[in-house]
C-alpha positions in Angstrom: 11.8 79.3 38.8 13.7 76.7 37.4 17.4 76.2 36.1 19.0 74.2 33.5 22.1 73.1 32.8 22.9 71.1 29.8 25.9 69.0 29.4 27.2 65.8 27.3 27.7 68.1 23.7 30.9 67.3 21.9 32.7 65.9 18.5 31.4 62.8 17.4 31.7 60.9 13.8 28.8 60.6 11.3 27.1 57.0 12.6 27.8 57.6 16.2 25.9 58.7 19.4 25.7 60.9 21.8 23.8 61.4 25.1 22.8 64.8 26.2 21.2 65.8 29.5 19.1 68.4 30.8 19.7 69.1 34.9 17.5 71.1 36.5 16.8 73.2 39.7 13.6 73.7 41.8 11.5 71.5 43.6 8.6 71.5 40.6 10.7 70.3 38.0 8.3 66.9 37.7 5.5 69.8 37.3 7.0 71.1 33.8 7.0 69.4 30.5 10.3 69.7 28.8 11.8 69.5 25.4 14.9 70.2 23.2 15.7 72.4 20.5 18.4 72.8 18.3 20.5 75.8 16.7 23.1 75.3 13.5 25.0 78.3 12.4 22.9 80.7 10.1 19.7 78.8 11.0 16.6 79.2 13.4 16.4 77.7 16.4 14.4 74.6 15.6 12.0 72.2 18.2 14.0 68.6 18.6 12.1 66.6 20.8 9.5 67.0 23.7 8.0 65.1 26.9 5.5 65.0 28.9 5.6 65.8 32.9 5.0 62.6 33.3 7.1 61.0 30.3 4.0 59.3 29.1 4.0 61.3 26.0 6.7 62.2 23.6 7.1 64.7 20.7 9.7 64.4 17.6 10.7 66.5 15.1 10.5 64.9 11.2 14.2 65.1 11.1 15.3 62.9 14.1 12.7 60.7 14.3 13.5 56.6 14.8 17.2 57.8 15.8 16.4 60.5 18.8 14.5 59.4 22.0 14.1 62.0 24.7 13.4 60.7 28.5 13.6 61.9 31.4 14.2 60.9 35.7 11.9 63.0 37.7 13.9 61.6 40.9 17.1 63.0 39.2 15.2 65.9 37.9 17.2 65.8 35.0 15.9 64.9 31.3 17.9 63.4 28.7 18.2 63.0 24.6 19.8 60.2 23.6 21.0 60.3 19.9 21.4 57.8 17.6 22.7 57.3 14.1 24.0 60.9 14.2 24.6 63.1 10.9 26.8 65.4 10.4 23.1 68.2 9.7 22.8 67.5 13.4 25.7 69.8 14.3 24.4 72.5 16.1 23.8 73.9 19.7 21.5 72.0 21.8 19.3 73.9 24.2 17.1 72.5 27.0 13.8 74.0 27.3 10.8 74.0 30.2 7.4 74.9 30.4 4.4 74.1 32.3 2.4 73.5 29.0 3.3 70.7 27.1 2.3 72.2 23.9 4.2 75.4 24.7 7.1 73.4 24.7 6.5 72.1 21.6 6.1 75.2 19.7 8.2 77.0 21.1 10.2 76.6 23.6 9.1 77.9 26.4 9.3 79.8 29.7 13.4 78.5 30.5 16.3 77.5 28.6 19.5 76.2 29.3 23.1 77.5 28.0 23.5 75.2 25.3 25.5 72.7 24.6 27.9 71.8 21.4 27.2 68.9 18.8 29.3 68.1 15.9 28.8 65.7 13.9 32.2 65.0 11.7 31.5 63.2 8.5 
């Protein structure tokens, strides 16, 4: 089983940045590849970014790529999305995502998810 908890959401202007992280529970948490997804009002839930167990290999969406980088701290088991250059079609609801598959987490999410976390972008 693991548990996450997301935290770092919050108002931010168009051009700024925010840093989100992903904490999670459970002594396998270096086992699991882990990503992030996003969810604006009226929309799907859409795939962010994802990483590898190891954090040699990264995934991004279209839509963030060159100003999102996902990473992650196996010793703090805790992953992070750092965002850059934010706009206000970033607003949404960030959620945290885990799987043992890497490519599970990249299509869809996964086995565990997180709470969320609020974005907004002002413009």
């Amino acid at each position: 089983q693991v548990q996450l908890v997301e935290s770092g959401g919050g108002l931010v202007q168009a051009g700024g940045s925010l840093r989100l992280s992903c904490a999670a529970s459970g002594r396998t948490f270096s086992s699991y590849a882990m990503g992030w997804f996003r969810q604006a009002p009226g929309k799907e839930r859409e795939f962010v970014a994802a990483i590898s167990w190891s954090g040699g290999t990264t995934y991004y969406a279209d839509s963030v790529k060159g100003r999102f980088t996902i990473s992650r701290d196996n010793a703090k088991n805790t992953v992070y999305l750092q965002m850059n250059s934010l706009k206000p079609e970033d607003t949404a609801v960030y959620y945290c995502a885990a799987d043992a598959r890497l490519r599970v987490v990249v299509g869809n999410g996964g086995d565990y998810w997180g709470q969320g976390t609020q974005v907004t972008v002002s413009s």
